[in-house]
N, C-alpha and C positions, 0 to 999 in steps of 0.2 A: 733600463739600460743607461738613460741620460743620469741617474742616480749612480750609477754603478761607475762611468767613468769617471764622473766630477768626484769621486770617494779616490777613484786610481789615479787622478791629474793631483789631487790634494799630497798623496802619500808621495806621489816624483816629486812635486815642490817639493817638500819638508826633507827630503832625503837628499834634493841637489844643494838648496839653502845648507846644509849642515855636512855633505859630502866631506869637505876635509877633518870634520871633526870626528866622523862615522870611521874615516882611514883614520887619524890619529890614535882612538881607542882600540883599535883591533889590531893596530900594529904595535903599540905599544902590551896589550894581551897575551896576545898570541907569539911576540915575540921573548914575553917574559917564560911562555908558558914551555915554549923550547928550550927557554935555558934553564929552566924550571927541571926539565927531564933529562936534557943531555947533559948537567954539569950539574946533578944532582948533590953529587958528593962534597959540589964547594957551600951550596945551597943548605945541607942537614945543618947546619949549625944552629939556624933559624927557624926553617920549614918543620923540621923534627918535632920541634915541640909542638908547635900550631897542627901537627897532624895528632898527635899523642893526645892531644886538647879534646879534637873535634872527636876522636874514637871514644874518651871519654868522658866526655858529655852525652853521646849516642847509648853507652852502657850503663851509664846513671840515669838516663830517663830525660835529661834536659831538653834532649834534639829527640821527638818520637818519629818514626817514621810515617808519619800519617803528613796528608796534604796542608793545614791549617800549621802543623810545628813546622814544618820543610820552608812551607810560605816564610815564615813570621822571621825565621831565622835567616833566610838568604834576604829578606826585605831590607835587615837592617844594613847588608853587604850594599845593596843598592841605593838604601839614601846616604851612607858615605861616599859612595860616587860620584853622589848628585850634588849633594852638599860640599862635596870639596872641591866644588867651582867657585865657591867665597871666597875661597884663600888664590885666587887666580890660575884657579886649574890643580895646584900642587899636589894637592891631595888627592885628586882625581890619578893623578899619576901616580902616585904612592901607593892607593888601593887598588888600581889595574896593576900594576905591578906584583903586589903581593899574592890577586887573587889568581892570577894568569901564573904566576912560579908555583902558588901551591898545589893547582891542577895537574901543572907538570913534574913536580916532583911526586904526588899522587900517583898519575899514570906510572912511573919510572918503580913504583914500588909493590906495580901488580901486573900479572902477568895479560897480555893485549886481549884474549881472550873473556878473560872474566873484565877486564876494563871495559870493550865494549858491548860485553851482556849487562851490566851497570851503568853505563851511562847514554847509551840511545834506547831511546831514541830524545827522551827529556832533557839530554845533555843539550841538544840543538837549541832549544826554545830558552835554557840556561844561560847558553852563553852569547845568544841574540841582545836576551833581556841587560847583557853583562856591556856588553858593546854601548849599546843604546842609551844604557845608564851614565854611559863613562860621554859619551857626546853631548847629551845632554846637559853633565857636568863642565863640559870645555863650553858647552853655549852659554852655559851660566857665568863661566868668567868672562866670556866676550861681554856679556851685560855689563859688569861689574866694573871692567876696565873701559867701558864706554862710558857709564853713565856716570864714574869719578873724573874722568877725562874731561868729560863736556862742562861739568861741573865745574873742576878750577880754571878751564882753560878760556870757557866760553863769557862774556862780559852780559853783566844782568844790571840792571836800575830799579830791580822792585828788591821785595823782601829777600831774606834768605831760604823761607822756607820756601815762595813763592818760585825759588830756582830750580829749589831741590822737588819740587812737585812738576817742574815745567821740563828738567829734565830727562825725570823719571816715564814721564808721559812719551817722551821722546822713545828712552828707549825700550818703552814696557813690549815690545813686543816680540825681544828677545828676550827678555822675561819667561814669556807667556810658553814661547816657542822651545826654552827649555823644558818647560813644565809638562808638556803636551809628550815630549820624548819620555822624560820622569813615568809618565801614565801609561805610553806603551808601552815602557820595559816593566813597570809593577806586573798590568795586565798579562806580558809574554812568561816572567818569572811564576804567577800562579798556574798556567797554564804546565810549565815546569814542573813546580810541584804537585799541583794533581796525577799527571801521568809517572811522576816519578813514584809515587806512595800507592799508585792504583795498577798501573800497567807494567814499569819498569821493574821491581821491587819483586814483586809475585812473578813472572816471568822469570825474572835471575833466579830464585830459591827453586823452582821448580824445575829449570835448565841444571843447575848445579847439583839439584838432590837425585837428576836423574842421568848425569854424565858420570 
């Protein structure tokens, strides 16, 4: 029990610490993902192809529908999320952006029925892992714009390297604390992918071959 709440007082820390970045990412998601679907038409110009892409790659064998290909291929969605906290978030904003329109231009181009026999129950744990990623990614520029901050601003009398290690130390723990997000969302998107190749996948075929 003492183990069990110090695991659940851990997970409130991490989640009030990063609160505005957790709303930054899911609003900036989810609001792309509506305009994604309601203003679909202004969106094809772009989304079109990138869906035309992903169908074929899925009919050429590049994307298998198995857990390990599902994995491998949305992993890389998510270390551009993470990773584009270097550039001070931007990129983080650029691939929420993209991934949240092309869902919703997706949804917009199948009928709600078969979209939700396709996408729950895995879509859940998909779009956690999406979120997560992308705060993660805003904690990583928080670091980023910390640790150059303190750097020119802050006044040193030893070496240079000796700054850039003393400041790094300072703020490695925003570092750390993105990293820690980075590993939830890998672990919540495998989770995705297994039930998407195992449960979701076989379910729809079997739902749709017998409607």
């Amino acid at each position: 029990m003492i183990n069990k709440e110090k695991y659940e007082s851990t997970l409130h820390a991490l989640y009030r610490r990063n609160e505005k970045f957790f709303g930054l990412s899911a609003l900036i998601f989810f609001g792309s993902m509506f305009m994604g679907y309601f203003l679909s038409g202004l969106f094809s110009f772009f989304l079109e192809g990138l869906l035309r892409d992903f169908e074929r790659n899925i009919a050429q064998g590049k994307i298998k529908l198995n857990t390990l290909s599902l994995f491998t291929h949305n992993l890389r969605i998510i270390l551009f999320l993470y990773g584009g906290g270097i550039l001070l978030g931007s990129f983080t904003i650029i691939f929420l952006f993209i991934n949240g329109s092309f869902i919703g231009y997706f949804a917009s181009r199948v009928p709600l029925g078969d979209l939700a026999i396709l996408t729950i129950p895995h879509g859940i744990f998909e779009v956690l892992s999406i979120i997560i990623a992308g705060a993660g990614g805003f904690r990583l520029a928080s670091f980023v714009y910390n640790y150059f901050t303190e750097l020119i601003s802050e006044s040193w009398y030893g070496s240079l390297l000796g700054k850039m290690t003393h400041t790094f130390q300072n703020n490695s723990p925003e570092l750390e604390e993105s990293l820690i997000l980075l590993g939830i969302s890998i672990v919540l998107l495998f989770i995705a992918a297994f039930i998407e190749a195992n449960i979701t996948l076989p379910v729809a075929q079997y739902v749709m071959a017998n409607i």
